[in-house]
C-alpha positions in Angstrom: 44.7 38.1 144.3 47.2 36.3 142.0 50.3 35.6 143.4 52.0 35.1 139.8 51.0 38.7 138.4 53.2 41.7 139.0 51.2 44.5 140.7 49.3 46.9 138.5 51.7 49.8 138.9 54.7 47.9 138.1 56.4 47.2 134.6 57.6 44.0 133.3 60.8 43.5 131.7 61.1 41.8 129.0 64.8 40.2 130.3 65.9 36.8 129.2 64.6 33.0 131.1 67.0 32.3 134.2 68.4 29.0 133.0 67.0 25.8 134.6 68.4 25.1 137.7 70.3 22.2 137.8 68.0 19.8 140.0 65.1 21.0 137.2 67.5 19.1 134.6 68.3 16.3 136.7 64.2 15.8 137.4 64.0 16.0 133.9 66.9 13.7 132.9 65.2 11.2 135.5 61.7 11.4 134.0 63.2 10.8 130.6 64.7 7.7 132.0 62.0 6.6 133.5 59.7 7.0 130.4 62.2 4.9 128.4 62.9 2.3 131.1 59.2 2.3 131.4 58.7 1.2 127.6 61.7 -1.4 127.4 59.6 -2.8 130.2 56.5 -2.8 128.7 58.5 -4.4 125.4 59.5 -6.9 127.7 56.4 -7.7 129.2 54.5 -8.2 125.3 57.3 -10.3 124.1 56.9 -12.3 127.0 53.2 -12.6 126.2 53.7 -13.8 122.8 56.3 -16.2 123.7 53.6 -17.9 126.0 51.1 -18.0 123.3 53.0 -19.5 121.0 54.0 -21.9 123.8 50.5 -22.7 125.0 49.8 -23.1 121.4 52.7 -25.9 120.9 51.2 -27.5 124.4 47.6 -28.0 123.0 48.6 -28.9 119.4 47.0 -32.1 118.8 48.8 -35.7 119.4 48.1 -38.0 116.7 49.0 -38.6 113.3 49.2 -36.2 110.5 48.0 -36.0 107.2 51.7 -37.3 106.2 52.0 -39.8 108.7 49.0 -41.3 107.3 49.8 -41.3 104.1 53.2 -43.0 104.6 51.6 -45.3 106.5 49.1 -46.1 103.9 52.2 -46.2 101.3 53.4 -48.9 103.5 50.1 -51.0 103.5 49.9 -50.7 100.0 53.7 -51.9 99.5 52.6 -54.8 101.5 49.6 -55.8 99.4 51.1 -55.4 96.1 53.9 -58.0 98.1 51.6 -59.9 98.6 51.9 -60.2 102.4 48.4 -58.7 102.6 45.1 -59.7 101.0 43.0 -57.3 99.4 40.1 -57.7 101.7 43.0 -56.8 104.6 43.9 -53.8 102.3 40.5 -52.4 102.0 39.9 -52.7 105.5 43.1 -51.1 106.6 42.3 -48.6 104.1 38.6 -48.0 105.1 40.1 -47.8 108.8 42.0 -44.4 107.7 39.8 -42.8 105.7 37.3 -42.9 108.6 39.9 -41.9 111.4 40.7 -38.5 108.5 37.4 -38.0 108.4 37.3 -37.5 111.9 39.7 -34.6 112.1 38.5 -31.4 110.3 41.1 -29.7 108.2 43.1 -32.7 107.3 42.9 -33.7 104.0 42.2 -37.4 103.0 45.2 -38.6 100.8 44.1 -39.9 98.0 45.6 -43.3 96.8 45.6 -45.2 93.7 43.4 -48.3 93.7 45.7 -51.2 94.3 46.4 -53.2 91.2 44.8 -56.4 90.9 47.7 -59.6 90.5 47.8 -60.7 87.3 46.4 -64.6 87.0 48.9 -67.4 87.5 49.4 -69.0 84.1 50.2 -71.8 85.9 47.6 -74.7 87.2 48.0 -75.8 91.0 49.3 -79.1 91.4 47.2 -82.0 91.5 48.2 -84.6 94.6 49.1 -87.7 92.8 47.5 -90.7 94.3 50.2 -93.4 96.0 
């Protein structure tokens, strides 16, 4: 009936486990390899997968200016005005023009600038033409 059982009249001895033949080690030494060559591969494979997420991340970042960039740039205006190379209606429009564009991206903060100092008054009067 089962092939594995010793018949009923028959004693078992209790003798020591033939050692492994030696193509039972070498299936086994091959199936360790395999398991191990098996997860490098797998390692491979994730690190991969993270390397083109990060990747796809860096392709889709958005193209524009940052927070910084703006804020240097506004710097820059402002340099200008208090130069006197722009007016302050020219300011406040520049300025209005930047807050509104940082408005439009969430996250970024709007940097926040002094209000530009007004020129003191020219003690001096303007020239009147002298008649010839």
């Amino acid at each position: 009936m089962f092939a594995d059982e010793p018949p009923p009249g028959e004693t078992t001895s209790t003798a020591p486990a033939t050692p492994p033949k030696t193509d039972d080690v070498r299936g086994m030494v091959k199936n360790q390899e395999f398991i191990v060559w098996s997860l490098v591969f797998a390692g491979v494979l994730l690190l991969a997968a993270v390397l083109f997420l990060f990747f796809d991340r860096w392709r889709k970042r958005p193209v524009g200016e940052s927070a910084r960039d703006v804020s240097l740039s506004l710097n820059s205006f402002k340099e200008m005005y208090e130069n006197g190379e722009l007016t302050e209606a020219e300011y406040e429009k520049i300025k209005a023009k930047w807050a509104a564009k940082m408005k439009e991206k969430p996250g970024s903060p709007v940097p926040q600038t002094a209000p530009p100092p007004t020129p003191p008054p020219d003690p001096t009067p303007p020239e009147q033409p002298t008649p010839t």
